[in-house]
C-alpha positions as CSV (number, residue, x, y, z in Angstrom):
1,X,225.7,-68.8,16.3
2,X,223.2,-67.9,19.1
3,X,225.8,-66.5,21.2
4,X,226.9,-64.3,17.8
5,X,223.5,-63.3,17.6
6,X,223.4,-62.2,21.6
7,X,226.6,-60.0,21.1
8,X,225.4,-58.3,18.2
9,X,222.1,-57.6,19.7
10,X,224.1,-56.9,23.3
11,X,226.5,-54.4,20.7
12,X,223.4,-52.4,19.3
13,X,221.8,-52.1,22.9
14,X,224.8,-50.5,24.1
15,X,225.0,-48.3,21.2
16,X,221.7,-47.0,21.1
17,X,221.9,-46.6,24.8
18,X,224.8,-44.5,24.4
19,X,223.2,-42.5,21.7
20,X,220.1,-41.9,23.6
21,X,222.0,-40.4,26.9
22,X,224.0,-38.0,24.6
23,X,221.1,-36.6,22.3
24,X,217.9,-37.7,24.0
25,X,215.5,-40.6,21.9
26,X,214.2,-37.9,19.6
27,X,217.7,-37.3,17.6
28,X,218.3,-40.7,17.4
29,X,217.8,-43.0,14.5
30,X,218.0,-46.9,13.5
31,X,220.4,-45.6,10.8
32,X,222.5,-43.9,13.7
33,X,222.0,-46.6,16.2
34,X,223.3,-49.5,13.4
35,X,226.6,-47.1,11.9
36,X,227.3,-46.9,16.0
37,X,227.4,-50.4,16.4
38,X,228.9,-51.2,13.3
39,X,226.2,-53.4,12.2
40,X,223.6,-53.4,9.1
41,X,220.0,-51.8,9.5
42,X,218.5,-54.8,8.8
43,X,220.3,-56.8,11.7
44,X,218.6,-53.6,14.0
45,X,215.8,-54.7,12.8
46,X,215.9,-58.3,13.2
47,X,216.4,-58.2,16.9
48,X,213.5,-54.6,17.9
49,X,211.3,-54.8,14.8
50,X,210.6,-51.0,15.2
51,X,212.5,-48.2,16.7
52,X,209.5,-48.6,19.1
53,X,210.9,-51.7,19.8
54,X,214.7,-50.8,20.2
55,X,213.3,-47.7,22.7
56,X,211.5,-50.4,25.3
57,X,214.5,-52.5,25.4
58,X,216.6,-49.6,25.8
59,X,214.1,-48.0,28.2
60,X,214.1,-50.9,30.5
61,X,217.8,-52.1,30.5
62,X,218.0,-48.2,31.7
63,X,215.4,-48.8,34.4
64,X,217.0,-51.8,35.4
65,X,220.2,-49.9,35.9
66,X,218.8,-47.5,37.7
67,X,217.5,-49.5,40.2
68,X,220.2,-51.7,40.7
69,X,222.3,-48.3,41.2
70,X,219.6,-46.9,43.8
71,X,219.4,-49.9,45.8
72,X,222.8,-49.8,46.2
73,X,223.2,-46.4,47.7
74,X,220.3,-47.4,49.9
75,X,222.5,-50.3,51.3
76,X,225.0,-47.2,52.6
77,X,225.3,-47.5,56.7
78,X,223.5,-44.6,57.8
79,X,220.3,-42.7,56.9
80,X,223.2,-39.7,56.5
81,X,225.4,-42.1,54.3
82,X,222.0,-42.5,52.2
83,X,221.6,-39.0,51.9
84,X,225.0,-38.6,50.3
85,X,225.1,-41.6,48.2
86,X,222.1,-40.9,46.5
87,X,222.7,-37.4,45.9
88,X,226.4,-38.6,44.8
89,X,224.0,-40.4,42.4
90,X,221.2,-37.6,41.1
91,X,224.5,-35.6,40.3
92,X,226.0,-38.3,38.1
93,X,222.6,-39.2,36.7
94,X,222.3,-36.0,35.9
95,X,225.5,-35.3,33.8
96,X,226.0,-38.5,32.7
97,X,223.0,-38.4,30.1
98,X,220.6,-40.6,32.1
99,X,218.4,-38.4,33.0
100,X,218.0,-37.2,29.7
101,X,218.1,-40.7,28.2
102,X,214.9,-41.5,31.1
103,X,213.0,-38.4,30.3
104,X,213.7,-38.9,26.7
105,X,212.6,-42.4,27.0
106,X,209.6,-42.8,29.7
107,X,208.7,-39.0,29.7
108,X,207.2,-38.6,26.7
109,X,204.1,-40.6,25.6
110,X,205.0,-41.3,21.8
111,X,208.4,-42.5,22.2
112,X,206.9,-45.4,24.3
113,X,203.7,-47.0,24.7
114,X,201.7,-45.1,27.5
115,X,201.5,-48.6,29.5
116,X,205.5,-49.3,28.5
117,X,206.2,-46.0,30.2
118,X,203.9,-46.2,32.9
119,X,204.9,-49.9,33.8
120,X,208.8,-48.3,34.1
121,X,208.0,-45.5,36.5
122,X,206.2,-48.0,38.5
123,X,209.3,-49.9,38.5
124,X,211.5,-47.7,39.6
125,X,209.5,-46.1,42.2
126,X,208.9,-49.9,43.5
127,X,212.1,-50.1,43.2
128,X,212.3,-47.0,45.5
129,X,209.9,-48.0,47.7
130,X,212.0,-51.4,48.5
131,X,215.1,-49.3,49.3
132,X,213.6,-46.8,51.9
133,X,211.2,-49.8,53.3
134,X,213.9,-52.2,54.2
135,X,216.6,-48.5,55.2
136,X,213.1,-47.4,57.4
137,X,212.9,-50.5,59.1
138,X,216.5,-52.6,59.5
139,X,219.0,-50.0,59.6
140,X,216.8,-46.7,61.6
141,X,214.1,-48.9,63.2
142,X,211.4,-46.6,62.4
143,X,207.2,-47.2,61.0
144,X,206.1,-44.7,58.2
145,X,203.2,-43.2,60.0
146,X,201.4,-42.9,55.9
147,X,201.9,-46.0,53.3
148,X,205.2,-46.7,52.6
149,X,204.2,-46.1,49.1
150,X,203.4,-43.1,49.6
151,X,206.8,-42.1,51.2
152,X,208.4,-43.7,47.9
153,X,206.3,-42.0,45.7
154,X,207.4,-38.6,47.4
155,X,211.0,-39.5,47.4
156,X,210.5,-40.5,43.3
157,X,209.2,-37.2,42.7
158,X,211.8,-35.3,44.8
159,X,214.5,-37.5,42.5
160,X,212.8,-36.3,39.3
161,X,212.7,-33.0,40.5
162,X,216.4,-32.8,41.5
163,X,217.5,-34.9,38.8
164,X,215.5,-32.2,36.4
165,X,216.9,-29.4,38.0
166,X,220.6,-30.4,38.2
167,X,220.5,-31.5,34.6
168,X,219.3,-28.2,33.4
169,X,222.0,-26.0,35.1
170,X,220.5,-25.4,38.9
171,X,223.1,-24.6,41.4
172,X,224.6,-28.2,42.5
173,X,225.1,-26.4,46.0
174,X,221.9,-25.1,47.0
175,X,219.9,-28.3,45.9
176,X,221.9,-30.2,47.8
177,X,220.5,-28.7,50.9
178,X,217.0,-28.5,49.2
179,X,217.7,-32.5,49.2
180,X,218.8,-32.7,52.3
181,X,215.5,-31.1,53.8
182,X,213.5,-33.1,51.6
183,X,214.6,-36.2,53.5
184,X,214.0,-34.3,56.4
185,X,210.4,-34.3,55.4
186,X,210.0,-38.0,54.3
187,X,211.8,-38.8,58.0
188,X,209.1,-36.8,59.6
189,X,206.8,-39.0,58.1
190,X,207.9,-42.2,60.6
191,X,207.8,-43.4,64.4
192,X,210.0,-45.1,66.1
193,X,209.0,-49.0,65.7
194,X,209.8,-49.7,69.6
């Protein structure tokens, strides 16, 4: 029966997720979110309480996947390899609906507690911050010359920034450069360690 329960709260995840990165949290509803799944209201309910509730969980199974998806393209050979996989990645985030479902979601203050969406960002920019630490130092051999939070918090905003751009209709091909100098900028930022 539990494992029931943990498909049909699993079921509703997915669906709400889905909802949320093709309308944005706004349009979506429990009523939507349970006819998607194919499950009653009530069972919505049972496992988020609120739609407050079924936002966080959706807001940090998105996080999650994020960052699991960044720290991958961080693990590419090559500082240019990085380059390209993550802007391989801002282009699909960015048509895909995650951007909207994580501007939606941790951009807006009601849709999430303040701390909830503060304690997401964080998250993902820690997440960030891991990447381009352990790429700095193991793959290039080089010190940030300012805290290497610092450096992540830059990249985070340039990836907000592109991410916001690209998903509103900026030209793909000149970003791509913009990007490209960007990480041009955070590189200036480090030493060789030796």
């Amino acid at each position: 029966m539990a494992a029931k329960r943990g498909e049909a709260r699993e079921r509703i995840l997915d669906s709400a997720e889905a909802l949320i990165m093709r309308k944005g949290a706004d349009a979506v509803s429990i009523d939507a979110v349970a006819a998607d799944a194919g499950s009653a209201k009530g069972l919505v309910h049972y496992h988020f309480k609120t739609k407050q509730g079924l936002m966080s969980a959706v807001a940090e199974r998105v996080t999650a996947a994020r960052k699991a998806k960044w720290r991958a393209a961080f693990d590419a050979a090559s500082a240019q390899d990085v380059v390209a996989q993550t802007w391989i990645l801002l282009t699909e985030e960015s048509t895909n609906g995650t951007v909207r479902a994580w501007q939606s979601l941790v951009g807006i203050g009601d849709r999430l507690t303040d701390d909830m969406a503060r304690k997401l960002r964080a998250e993902f920019a820690e997440g960030l911050c891991e990447a381009l630490t352990s790429m700095l130092g193991e793959k290039l051999e080089l010190t940030p010359t300012i805290p290497e939070t610092e450096i992540a918090l830059l990249l985070e905003a340039v990836v907000d920034g592109m991410e916001f751009q690209l998903a509103s209709g900026a030209d793909a091909e000149a970003l791509e450069g913009a990007y490209a100098a960007a990480w041009l900028s955070i590189l200036s930022l480090t030493r060789p360690s030796f």
